[in-house]
C-alpha positions as CSV (number, residue, x, y, z in Angstrom):
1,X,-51.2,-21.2,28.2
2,X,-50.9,-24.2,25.9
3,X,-53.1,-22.1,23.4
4,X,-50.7,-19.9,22.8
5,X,-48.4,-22.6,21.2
6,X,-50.1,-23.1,18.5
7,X,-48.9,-23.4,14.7
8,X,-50.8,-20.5,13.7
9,X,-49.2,-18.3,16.6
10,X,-45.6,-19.7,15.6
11,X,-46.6,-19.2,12.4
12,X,-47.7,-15.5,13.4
13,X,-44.5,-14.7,15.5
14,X,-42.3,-15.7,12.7
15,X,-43.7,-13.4,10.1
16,X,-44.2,-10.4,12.9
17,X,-40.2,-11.0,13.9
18,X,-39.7,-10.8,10.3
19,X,-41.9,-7.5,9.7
20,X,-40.5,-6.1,12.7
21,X,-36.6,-6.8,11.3
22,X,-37.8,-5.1,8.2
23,X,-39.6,-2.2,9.0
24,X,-37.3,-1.4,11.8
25,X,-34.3,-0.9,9.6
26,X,-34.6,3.1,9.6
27,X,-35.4,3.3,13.2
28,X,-32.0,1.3,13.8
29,X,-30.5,3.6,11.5
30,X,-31.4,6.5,13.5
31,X,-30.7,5.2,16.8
32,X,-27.0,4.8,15.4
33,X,-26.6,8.6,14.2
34,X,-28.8,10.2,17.0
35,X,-26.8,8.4,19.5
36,X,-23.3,9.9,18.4
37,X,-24.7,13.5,19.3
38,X,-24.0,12.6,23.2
39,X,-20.9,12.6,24.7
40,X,-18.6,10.0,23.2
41,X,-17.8,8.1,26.8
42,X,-21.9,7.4,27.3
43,X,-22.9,6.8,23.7
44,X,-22.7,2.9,24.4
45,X,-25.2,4.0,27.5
46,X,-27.9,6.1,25.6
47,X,-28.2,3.2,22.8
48,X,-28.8,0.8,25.6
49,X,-31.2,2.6,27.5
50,X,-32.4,4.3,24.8
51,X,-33.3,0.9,23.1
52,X,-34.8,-0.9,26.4
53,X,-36.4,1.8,27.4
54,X,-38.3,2.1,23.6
55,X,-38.9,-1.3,24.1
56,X,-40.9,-1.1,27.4
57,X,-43.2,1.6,26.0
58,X,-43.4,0.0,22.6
59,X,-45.4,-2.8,24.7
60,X,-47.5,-0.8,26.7
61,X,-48.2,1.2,23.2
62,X,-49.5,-2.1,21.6
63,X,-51.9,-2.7,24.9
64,X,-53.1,0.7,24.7
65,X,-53.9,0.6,21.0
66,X,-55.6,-2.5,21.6
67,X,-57.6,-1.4,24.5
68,X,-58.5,1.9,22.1
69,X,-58.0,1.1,18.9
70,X,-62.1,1.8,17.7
71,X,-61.5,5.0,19.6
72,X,-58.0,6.0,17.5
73,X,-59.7,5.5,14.5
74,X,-62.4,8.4,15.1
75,X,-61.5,11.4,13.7
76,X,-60.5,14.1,16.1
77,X,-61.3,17.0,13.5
78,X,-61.7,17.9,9.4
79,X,-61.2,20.0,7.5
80,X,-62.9,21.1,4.4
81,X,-61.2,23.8,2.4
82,X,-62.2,23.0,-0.7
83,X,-59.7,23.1,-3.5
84,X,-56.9,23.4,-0.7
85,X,-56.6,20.8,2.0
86,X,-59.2,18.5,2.8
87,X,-59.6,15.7,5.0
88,X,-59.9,13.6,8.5
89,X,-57.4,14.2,11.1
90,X,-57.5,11.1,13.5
91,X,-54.6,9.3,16.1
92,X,-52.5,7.9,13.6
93,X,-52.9,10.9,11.1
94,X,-51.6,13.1,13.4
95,X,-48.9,10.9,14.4
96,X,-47.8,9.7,11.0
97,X,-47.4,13.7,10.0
98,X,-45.9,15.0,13.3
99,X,-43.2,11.7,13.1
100,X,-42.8,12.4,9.0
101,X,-42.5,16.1,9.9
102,X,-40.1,16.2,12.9
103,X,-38.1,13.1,11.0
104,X,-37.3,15.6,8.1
105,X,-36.6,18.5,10.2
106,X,-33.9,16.7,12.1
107,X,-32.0,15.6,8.6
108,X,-32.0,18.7,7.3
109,X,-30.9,20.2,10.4
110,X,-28.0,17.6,10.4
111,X,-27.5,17.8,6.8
112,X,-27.0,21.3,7.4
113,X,-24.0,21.0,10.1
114,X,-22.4,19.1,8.1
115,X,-21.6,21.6,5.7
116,X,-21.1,23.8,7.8
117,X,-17.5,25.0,7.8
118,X,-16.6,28.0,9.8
119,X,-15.7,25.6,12.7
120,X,-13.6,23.4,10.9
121,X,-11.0,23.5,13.9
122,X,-13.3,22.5,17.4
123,X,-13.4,18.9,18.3
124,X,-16.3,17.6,16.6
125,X,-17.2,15.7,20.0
126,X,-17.6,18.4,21.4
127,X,-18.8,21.3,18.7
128,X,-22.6,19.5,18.8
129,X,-22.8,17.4,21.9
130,X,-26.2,16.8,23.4
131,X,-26.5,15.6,27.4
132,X,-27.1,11.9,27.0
133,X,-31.0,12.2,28.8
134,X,-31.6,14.5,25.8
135,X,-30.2,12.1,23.5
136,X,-31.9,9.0,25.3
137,X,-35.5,11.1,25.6
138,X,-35.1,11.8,21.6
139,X,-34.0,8.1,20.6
140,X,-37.4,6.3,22.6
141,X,-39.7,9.4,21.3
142,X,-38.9,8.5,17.6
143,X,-39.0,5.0,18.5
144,X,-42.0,5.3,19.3
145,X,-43.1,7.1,16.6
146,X,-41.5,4.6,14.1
147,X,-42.9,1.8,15.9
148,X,-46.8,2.8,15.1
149,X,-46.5,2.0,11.8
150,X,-45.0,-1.2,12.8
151,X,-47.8,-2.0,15.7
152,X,-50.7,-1.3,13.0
153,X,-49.3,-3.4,10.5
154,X,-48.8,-6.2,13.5
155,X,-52.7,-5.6,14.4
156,X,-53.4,-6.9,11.1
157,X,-52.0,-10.2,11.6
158,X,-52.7,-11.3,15.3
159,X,-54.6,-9.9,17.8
160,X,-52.9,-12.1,20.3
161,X,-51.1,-9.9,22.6
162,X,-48.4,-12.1,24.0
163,X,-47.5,-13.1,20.4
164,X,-47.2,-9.2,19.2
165,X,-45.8,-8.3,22.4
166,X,-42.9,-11.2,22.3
167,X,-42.2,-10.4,18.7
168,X,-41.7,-6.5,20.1
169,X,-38.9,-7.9,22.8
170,X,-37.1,-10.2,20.1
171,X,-36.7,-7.8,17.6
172,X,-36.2,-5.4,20.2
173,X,-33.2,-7.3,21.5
174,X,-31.9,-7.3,18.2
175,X,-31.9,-4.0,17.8
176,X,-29.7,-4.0,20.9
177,X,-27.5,-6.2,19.5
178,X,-26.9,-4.4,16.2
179,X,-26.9,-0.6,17.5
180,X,-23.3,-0.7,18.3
181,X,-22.4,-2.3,15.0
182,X,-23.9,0.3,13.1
183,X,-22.9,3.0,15.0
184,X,-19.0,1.8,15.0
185,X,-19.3,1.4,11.3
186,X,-21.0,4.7,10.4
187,X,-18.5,6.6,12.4
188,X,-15.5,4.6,10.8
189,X,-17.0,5.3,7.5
190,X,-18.4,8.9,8.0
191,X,-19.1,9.4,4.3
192,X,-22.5,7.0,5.1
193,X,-23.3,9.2,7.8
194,X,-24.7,11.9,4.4
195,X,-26.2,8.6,2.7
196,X,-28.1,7.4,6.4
197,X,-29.8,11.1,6.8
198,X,-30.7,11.1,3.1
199,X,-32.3,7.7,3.9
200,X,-33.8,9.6,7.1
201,X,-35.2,11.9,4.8
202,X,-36.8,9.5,2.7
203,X,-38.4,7.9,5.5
204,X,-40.2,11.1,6.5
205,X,-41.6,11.9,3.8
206,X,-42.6,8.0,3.7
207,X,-44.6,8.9,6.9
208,X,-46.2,12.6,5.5
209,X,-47.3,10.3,2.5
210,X,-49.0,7.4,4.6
211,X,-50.2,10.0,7.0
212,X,-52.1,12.1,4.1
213,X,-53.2,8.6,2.8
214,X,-54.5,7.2,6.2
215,X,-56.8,10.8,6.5
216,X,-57.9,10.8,2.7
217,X,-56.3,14.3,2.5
218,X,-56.7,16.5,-0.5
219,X,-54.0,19.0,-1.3
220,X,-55.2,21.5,-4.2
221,X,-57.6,18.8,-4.9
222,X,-55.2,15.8,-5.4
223,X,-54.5,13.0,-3.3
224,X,-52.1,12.0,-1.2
225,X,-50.9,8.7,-2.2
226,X,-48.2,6.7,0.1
227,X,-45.1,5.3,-1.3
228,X,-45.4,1.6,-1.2
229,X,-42.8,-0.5,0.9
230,X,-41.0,-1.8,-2.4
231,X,-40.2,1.5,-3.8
232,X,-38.8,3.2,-0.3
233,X,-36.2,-0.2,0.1
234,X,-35.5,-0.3,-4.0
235,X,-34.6,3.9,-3.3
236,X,-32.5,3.1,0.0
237,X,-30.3,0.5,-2.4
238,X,-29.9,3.1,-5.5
239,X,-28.7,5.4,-2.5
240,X,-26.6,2.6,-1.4
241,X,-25.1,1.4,-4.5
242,X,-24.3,5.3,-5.6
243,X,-22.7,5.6,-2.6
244,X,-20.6,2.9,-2.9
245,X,-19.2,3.0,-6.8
246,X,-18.8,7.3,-5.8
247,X,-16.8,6.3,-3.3
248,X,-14.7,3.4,-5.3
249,X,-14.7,6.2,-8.4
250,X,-12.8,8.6,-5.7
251,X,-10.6,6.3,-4.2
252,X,-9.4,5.2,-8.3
253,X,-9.0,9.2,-8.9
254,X,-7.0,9.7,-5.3
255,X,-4.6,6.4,-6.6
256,X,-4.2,8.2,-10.4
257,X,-3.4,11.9,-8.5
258,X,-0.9,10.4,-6.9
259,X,0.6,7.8,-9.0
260,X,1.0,11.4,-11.4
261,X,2.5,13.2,-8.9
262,X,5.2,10.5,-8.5
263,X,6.0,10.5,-11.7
């Protein structure tokens, strides 16, 4: 027991807290809009259990991947048309490209109620409301999903499971902690909702690139290169800072229009 208090497992906790408060920024995110498609009175609820229950599985994912982790890394098929697709299609290939896939299916989707218009005069509580097991089943499935990238990048640094499973729990917690926050601000501020599924977007096709880089696939005979940490987080604050002087730039027009129709 006294082992596992050692600087280098401090050390390791610190940066894998860290690295989990990073890369867990878009799963937060969607946690906070997926949540708001249950019923308003148990939205508090799905987060909750939706987070804990994530959180569980999240550990029992890292014991499994290190129980199998030379097994994941076989390839369960290839494919070789040549000057079409080729490549290795193992665990975390097919998981990076289902997650990426289903990630960018549900933005569009929601970018696509939102302009919808034909309803403009239903409760918007009610017009897409989804039973909150549905909502809770959805949030710990893409948790999951999100979190694989997170566990592999953990493997790297420690293969000390108590250290990588309490850094799961802390930032975990966290998560907890912050869903609420999030989710009262982005419904407040419904003009970030657009800017968080864009963001959403970006984070699928994040996953389609790491997943076509992890299998060495070859589309029309080019590679699939993955878009490197730095440049996702520098596109998320373009996003962010557009957002914010568009919205300042409206307000000042809203202020002129008015101050003219005074006069």
């Amino acid at each position: 027991m006294a082992d596992l208090f050692t600087f280098t497992n401090l050390a390791n906790l610190g940066v894998l807290m860290f690295l989990q408060a990073v890369l867990g920024f878009d799963n937060l995110l969607y946690i906070s809009i997926e949540s708001q498609r249950a019923p308003k009175a148990d939205q508090a609820m799905v987060r909750k259990w939706g987070i804990l229950i994530a959180i569980a599985l999240r550990v029992v994912l890292l014991f499994v991947m290190m129980q199998l982790i030379e097994m994941l890394e076989a390839p369960f098929f290839s494919i070789n048309w040549t000057g079409v697709i080729e490549g290795s299609f193992n665990f975390a290939v097919l998981v990076f490209l289902f997650g990426g896939g289903f990630i960018m299916y549900t933005a569009v989707k929601e970018i696509s109620h939102l302009l919808i218009i034909e309803n403009l005069g239903e409760d918007p509580e009610h017009k897409s409301a989804k039973s909150p097991v549905m909502v809770i089943a959805l949030i710990v499935f893409m948790n999951l999903i999100f979190s694989f990238d997170s566990v592999l990048s953990a493997l790297a640094i420690t293969d000390v499971f108590p250290v990588l499973a309490l850094a799961i729990i802390i930032s975990g917690l966290a998560m907890l902690f912050l869903a609420d926050g999030v989710s009262a601000f982005i419904q407040k501020n419904r003009m970030y909702e657009v800017l968080g599924l864009f963001i959403l977007l970006i984070v699928g096709i994040v996953l389609l690139g790491e997943g076509g880089h992890t299998g060495h696939i070859l589309l029309f005979g080019h590679p699939i290169e993955p878009i490197s940490k730095t440049t996702f987080y520098f596109s998320i604050a373009v996003l962010f800072v557009v957002e914010v002087i568009q919205t300042k730039y409206q307000n000042k027009l809203a202020a002129e229009r008015k101050e003219e129709a005074n006069d």
